[in-house]
C-alpha positions in Angstrom: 58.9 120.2 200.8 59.0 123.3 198.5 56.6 123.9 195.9 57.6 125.9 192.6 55.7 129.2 192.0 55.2 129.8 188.4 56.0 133.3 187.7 53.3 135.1 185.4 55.1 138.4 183.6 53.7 141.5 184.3 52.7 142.8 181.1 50.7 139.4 180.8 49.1 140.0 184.3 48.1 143.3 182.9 47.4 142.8 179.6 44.7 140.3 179.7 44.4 138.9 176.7 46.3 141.5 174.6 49.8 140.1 173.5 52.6 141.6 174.8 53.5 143.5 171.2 50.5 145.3 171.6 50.8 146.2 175.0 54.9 147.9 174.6 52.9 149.2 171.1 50.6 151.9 172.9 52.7 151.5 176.4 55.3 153.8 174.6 53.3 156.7 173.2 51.3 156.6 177.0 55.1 157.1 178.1 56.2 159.6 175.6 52.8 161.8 176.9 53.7 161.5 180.4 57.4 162.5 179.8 56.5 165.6 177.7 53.5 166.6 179.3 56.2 168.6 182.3 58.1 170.5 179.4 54.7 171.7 177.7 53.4 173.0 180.7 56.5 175.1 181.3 56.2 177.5 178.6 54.0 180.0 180.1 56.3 180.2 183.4 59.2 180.9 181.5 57.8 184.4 180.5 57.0 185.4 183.5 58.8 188.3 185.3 59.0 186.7 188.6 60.5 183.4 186.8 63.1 185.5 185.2 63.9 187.4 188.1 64.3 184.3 190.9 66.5 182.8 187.6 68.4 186.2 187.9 68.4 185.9 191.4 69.9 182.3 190.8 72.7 184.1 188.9 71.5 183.1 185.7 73.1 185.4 183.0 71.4 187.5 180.8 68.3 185.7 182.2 65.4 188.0 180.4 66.5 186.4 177.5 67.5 182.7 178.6 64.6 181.8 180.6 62.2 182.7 177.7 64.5 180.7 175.4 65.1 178.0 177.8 60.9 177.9 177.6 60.7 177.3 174.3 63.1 175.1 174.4 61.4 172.7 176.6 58.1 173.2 174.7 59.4 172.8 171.4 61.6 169.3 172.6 58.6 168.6 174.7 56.2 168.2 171.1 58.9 167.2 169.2 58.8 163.7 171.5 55.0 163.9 172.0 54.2 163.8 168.5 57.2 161.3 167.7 58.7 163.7 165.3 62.3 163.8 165.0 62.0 163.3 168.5 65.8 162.6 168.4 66.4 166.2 168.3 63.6 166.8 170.5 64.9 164.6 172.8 68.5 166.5 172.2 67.3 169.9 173.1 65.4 168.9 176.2 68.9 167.4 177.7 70.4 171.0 176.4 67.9 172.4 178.4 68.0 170.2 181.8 71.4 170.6 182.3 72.1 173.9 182.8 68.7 174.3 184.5 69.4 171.4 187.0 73.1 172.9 187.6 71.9 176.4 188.1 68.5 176.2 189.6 68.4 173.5 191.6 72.2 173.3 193.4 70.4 172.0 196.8 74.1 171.5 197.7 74.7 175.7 198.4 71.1 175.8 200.0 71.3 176.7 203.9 68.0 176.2 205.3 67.2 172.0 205.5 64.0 172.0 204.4 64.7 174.4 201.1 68.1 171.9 200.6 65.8 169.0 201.0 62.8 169.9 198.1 66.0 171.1 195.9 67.6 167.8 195.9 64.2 166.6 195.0 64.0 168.8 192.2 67.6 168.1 191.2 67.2 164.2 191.2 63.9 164.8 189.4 65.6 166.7 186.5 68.5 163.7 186.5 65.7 161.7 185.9 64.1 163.5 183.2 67.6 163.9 181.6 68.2 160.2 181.5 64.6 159.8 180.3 65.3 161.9 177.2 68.7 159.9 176.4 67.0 156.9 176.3 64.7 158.8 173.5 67.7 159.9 172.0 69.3 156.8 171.2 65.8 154.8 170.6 63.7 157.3 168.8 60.5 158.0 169.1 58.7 153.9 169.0 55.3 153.0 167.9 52.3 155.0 166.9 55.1 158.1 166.4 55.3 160.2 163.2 59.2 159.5 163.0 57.9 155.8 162.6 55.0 156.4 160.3 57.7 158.2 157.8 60.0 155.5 157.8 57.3 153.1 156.8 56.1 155.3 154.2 59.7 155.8 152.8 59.8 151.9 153.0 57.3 150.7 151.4 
């Protein structure tokens, strides 16, 4: 004889009492910190000479000038979907950014030594992940509790 397990949904599990509205409501700005909190904390590196010299080393072009750029970049795409403003184009410039790094920095696939392969493919899935991440932002926008969001409803109403 089988007995039927209701299934509770997991928001409701971890909600409480809070609807599930509510929850998604401050869920996505929690998300949007966690995803940009890795790019703001990459500015600083990108300035500094042993950065731009392994990037070199990496046979990064002119990379005195790209790895500070590619810095700001990821700081400036990295508040951009923070804050929820025009975090579109945030979102936009932070794939502009992963690519090339993931291709260039993290090519685990030319890498002799196991162990060095090995953390480079983590890297290298990581940044897939990230870049996936920010195309999701791309085409949804910025959600709840975003300045992109409190503009429209200003212009709206």
């Amino acid at each position: 004889m089988s007995t039927m397990v209701r299934e509770r949904p997991a928001l409701a599990s971890i909600a409480g009492t809070m609807d599930r509205a509510r929850v998604l409501r401050l869920a996505v700005p929690v998300g949007r910190l966690l995803f940009a909190l890795i790019f703001l904390g990459s500015l600083a590196p990108h300035f500094a000479a042993g950065t731009i010299a392994y990037a070199a080393q990496q046979g990064v072009p002119f990379a005195n000038i790209l790895v500070p750029l590619s810095g700001v970049m990821a700081f400036v795409g990295g508040l951009s979907v923070l804050l929820g403003y025009r975090a579109r184009l945030g979102a936009a410039l932070l794939v502009l950014f992963l690519v090339p790094v993931t291709l260039m920095m993290h090519g685990y696939w030319a890498v002799g030594d196991p162990m060095m392969a090995q953390l480079e493919q983590a890297m290298f899935m990581k940044n897939v992940a990230l870049t996936g991440a920010a195309l999701v932002i791309m085409g949804q926008g910025a959600g709840p509790l975003s300045l992109d969001e409190r503009q429209r409803r200003s212009a709206a109403g």
